[in-house]
C-alpha positions in Angstrom: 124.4 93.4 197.6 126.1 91.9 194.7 124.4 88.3 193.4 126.3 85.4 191.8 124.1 85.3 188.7 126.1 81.6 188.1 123.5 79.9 190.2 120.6 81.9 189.3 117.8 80.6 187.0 115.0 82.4 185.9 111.8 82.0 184.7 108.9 84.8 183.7 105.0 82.3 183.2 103.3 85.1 182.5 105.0 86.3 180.6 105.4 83.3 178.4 101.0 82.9 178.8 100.7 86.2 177.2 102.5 85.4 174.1 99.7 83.7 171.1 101.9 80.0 171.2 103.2 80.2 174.7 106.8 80.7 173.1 109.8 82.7 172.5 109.1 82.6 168.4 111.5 85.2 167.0 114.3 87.2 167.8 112.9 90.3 168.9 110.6 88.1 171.5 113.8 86.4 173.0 115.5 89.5 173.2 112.3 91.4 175.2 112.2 88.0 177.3 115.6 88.3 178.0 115.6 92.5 179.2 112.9 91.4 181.7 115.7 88.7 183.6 118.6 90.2 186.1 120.8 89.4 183.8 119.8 92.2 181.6 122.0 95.3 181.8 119.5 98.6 182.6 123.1 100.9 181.3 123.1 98.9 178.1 123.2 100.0 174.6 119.8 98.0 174.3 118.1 99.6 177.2 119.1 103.1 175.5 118.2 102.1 172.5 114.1 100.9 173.4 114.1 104.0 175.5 114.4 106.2 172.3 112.0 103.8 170.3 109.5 104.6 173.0 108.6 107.5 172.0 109.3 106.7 168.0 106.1 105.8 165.9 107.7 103.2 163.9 106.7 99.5 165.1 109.1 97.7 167.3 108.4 94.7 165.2 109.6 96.5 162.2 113.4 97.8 163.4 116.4 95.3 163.5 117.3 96.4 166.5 121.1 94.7 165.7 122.1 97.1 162.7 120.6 100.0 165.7 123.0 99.3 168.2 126.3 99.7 165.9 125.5 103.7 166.1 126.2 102.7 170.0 129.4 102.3 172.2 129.2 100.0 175.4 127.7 96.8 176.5 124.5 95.5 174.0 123.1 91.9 173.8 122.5 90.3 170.5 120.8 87.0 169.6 123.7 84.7 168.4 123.4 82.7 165.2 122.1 78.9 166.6 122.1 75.4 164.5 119.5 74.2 166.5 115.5 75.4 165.6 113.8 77.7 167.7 112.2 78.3 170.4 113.5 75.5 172.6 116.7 77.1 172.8 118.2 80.7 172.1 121.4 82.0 172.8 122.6 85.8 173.8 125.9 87.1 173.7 126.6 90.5 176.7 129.4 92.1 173.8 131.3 95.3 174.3 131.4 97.5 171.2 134.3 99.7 170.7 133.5 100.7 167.2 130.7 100.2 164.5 132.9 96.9 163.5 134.7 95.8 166.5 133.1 94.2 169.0 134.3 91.5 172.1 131.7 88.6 173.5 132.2 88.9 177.5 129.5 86.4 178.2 126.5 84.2 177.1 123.3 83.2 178.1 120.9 80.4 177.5 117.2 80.7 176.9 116.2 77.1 177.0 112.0 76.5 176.8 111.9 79.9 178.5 114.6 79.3 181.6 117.7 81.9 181.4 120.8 80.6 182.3 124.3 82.4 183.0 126.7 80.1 180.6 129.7 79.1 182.7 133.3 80.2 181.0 136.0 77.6 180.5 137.9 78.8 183.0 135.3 77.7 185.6 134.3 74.7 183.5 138.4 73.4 183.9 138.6 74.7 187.4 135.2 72.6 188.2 136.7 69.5 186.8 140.6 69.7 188.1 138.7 70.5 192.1 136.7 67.7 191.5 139.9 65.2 190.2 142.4 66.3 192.7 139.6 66.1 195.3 138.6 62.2 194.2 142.4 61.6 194.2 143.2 62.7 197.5 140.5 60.6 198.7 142.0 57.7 197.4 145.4 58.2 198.6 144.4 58.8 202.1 142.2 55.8 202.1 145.3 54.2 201.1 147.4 55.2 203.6 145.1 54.4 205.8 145.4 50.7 205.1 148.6 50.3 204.2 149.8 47.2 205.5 152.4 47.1 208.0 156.0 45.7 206.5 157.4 42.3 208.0 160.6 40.7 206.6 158.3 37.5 205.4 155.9 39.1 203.4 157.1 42.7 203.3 154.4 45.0 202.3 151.5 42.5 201.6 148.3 43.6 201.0 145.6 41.3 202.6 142.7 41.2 199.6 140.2 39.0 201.2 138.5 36.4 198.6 134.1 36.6 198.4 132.8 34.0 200.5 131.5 30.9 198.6 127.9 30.7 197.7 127.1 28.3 199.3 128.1 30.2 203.0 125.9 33.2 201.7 123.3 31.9 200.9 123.0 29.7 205.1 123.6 32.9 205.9 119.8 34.1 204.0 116.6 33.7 205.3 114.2 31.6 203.5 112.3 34.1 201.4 116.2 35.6 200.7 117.4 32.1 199.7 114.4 31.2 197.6 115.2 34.3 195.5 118.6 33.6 195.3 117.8 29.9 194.1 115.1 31.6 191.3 118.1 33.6 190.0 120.2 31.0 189.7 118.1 29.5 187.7 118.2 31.6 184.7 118.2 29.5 181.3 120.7 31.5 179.0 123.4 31.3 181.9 122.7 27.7 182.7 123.5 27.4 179.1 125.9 29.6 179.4 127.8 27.0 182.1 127.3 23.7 180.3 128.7 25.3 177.2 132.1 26.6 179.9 132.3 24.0 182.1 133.9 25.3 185.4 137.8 25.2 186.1 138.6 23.1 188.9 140.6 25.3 191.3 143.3 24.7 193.2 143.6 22.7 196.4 145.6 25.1 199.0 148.7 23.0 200.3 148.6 21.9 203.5 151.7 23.7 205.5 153.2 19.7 206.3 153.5 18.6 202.7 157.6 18.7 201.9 158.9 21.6 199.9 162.4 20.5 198.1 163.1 24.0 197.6 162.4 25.0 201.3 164.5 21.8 202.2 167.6 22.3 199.9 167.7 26.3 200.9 168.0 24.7 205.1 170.6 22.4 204.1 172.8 25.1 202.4 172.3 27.4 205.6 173.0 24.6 207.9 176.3 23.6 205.5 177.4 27.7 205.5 177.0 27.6 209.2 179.1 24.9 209.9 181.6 26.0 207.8 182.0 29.6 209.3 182.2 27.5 212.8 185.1 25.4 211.5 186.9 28.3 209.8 187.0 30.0 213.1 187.9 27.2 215.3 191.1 26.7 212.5 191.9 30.4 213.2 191.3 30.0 217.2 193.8 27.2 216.3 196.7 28.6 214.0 196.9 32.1 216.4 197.6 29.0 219.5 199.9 27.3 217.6 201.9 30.5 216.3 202.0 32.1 220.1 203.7 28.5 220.7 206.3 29.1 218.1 206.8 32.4 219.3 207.7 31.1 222.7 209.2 28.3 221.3 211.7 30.4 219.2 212.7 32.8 222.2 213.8 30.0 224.6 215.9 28.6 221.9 213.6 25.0 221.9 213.3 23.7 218.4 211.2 20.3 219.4 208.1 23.1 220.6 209.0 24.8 217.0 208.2 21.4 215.1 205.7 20.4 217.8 203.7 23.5 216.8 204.1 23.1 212.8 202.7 19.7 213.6 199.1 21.1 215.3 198.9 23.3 212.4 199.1 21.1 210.1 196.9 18.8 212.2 193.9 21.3 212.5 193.7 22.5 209.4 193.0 18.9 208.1 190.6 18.3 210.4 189.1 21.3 209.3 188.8 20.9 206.0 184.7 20.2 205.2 183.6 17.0 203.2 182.4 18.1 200.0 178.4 17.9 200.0 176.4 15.6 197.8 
């Protein structure tokens, strides 16, 4: 059964007790820390490479076990060059060696005051972040929808952001030992300096809905104006189609006085119907 060495950390104490400072002090150390984790490859170049040193009579201390693995094709681990001092932190590269020269990193590891870490890659590291982005985002959006405000032709699509209460209402609504804490905090002397040097902006008194509003008034009276003369534009029409069915019956029978008679209601109803210009 395959395990996801991304969430794996690992730790050896006694291994760490049996060294003379309790730490990873050089290379080769790190290294033979690092062979005892899962992480460590048993097929590796490495693993080959201390089986034949076994049975060698040269020190292990004494090899550079680095320049060893270039006679070697296949996975090794080397100790990568680090900035930082050690032993609080050491880094090891899993590389694949094609040739004495060429090599490729495939991953790293991190041996920080003896834990051993799998290094996530970027593509993990950017997938991480954009899951946790579009996740935060879609979140928002459906909390959003969820109070989106319903449309209405007076205040189409209104959001209702409810002001705090005053401080005064909060603090009836604390008990005593809640109030008297409240009171203590107020009473801090760099922001009561703070408020005599600012003194507070008076705000605004809400209008009361039966206060006149010129603007609300004048747009009324230009609706009420429109209205009347739409009504009176029709009634002239009602009027001319009368008087011109008259004249059409007028002029069949021959009768000129119901010809003139009807010119004359016309005439009549469209002064009538002509509106007084508005002041």
């Amino acid at each position: 059964m395959d395990v996801n060495l991304q969430h794996v950390q690992w730790r050896a104490p006694e291994f760490l007790l049996a060294l003379p400072q309790g730490q990873l002090s050089s290379r080769h150390l790190a290294l033979d820390y690092f062979a005892a984790s899962p992480f460590f490859d048993k097929q590796s170049s490495n693993a080959q490479l201390r089986m034949q040193m076994l049975f060698s009579r040269q020190p292990a201390d004494t090899w550079d076990e680095e320049r060893q693995l270039a006679r070697f094709t296949g996975i090794e681990y080397v100790v990568a060059a680090l900035e930082s001092d050690p032993p609080d932190l050491w880094i090891i590269h899993k590389r694949r060696r094609t040739s004495p020269s060429e090599t490729r990193v495939l991953a790293a590891y991190h041996i920080l005051n003896g834990n051993v870490y799998l290094a996530p890659t970027l593509f993990h590291i950017l997938n991480e972040r954009l899951l946790t982005s579009t996740h935060a985002l879609a979140t928002a959006f459906n909390a959003l929808v969820d109070l989106k405000p319903t449309w209405t032709p007076e205040r189409q699509y209104a959001w209702d952001i409810k002001q705090p209460p005053p401080v005064a209402a909060v603090a009836s609504n604390l008990g005593p030992d809640e109030s008297a804490t409240a009171v203590t905090l107020n009473l801090d002397p760099q922001k009561q300096q703070e408020e005599d040097e600012d003194p507070p902006h008076e705000e605004e008194e809400e209008r009361p809905g039966e206060t006149f509003n010129p603007l609300l008034f004048r747009a009324l009276q230009t609706i009420a104006t429109r209205t009347e003369a739409e009504a009176i534009l029709a009634h002239q029409q009602e009027t001319q189609q009368a008087a011109a069915k008259q004249e059409a019956a007028a002029a069949g029978t021959g009768s000129g006085e119901e010809v003139k008679m009807g010119r004359r209601m016309r005439a009549t109803a469209s002064a009538s119907a002509t509106p007084a210009p508005t002041v």
